[in-house]
C-alpha positions in Angstrom: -7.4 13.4 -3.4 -6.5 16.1 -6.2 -8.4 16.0 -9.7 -5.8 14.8 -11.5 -5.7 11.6 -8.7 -7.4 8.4 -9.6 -7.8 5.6 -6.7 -5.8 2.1 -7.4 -5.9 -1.2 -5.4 -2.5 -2.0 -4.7 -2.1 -5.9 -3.6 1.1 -6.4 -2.2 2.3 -10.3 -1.5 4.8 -11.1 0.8 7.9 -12.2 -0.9 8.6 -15.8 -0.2 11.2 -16.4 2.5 10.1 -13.0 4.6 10.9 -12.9 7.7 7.9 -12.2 9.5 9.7 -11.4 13.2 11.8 -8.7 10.9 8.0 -7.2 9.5 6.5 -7.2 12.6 9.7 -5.2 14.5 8.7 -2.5 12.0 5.3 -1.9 13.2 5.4 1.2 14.5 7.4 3.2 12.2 4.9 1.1 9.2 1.3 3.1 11.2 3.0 6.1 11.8 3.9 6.5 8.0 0.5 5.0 6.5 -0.9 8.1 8.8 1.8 10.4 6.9 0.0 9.3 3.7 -3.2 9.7 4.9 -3.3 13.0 6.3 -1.4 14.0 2.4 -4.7 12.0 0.9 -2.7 9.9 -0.7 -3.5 6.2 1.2 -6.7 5.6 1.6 -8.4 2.1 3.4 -5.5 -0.3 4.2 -6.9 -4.0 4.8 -4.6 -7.1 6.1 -5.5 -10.5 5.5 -2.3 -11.8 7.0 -3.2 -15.4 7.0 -2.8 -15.2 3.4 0.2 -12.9 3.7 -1.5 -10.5 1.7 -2.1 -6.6 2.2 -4.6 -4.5 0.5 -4.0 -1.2 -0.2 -6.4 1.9 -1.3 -3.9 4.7 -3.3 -4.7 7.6 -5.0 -2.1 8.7 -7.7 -2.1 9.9 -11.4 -1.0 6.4 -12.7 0.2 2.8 -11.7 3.7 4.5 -11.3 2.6 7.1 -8.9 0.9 4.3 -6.9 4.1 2.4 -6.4 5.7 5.3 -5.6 3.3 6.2 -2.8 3.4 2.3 -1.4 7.3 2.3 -1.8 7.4 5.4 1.0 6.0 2.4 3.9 9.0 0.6 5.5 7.3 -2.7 4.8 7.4 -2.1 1.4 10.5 -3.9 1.0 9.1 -7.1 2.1 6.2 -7.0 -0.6 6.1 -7.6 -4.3 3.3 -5.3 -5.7 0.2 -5.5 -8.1 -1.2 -2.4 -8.7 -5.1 -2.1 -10.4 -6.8 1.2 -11.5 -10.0 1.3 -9.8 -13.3 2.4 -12.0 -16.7 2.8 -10.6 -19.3 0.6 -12.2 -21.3 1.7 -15.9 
């Protein structure tokens, strides 16, 4: 992460009516990018809670915009609709 790189919490929802068998046949090429972005230190932790259709993810960007931008490079990210929170450390 560069010093002008802050972390965010991106919280991307699957968009209603997703077709899950379509998501799940990108698998592979949805690792091997998240390991592109992690060897450039720009993903971080990436937690699924599935069940709720619901994936977290840890970026590090300038601002929100960079963020998206950084999501928008996984091939999943078309299925998702994003929420994007700066992340502070406490006091």
């Amino acid at each position: 992460m560069s010093a002008m790189s802050a972390s965010h919490m991106v919280v991307c929802t699957f968009k209603p009516d997703t077709d899950m068998a379509e998501v799940f046949a990108l698998r592979d090429g949805e690792q091997e990018a998240a390991l592109e972005l992690q060897s450039q230190g720009v993903l971080g932790t990436i937690r699924l809670a599935l069940a709720r259709g619901t994936v977290f993810l840890e970026v590090h960007a300038a601002d929100d915009g960079g963020a998206r931008t950084v999501v928008e490079q996984l091939p999943m990210a078309r299925f998702w609709d994003l929420d994007v929170f700066p992340l502070a450390m406490p006091g």
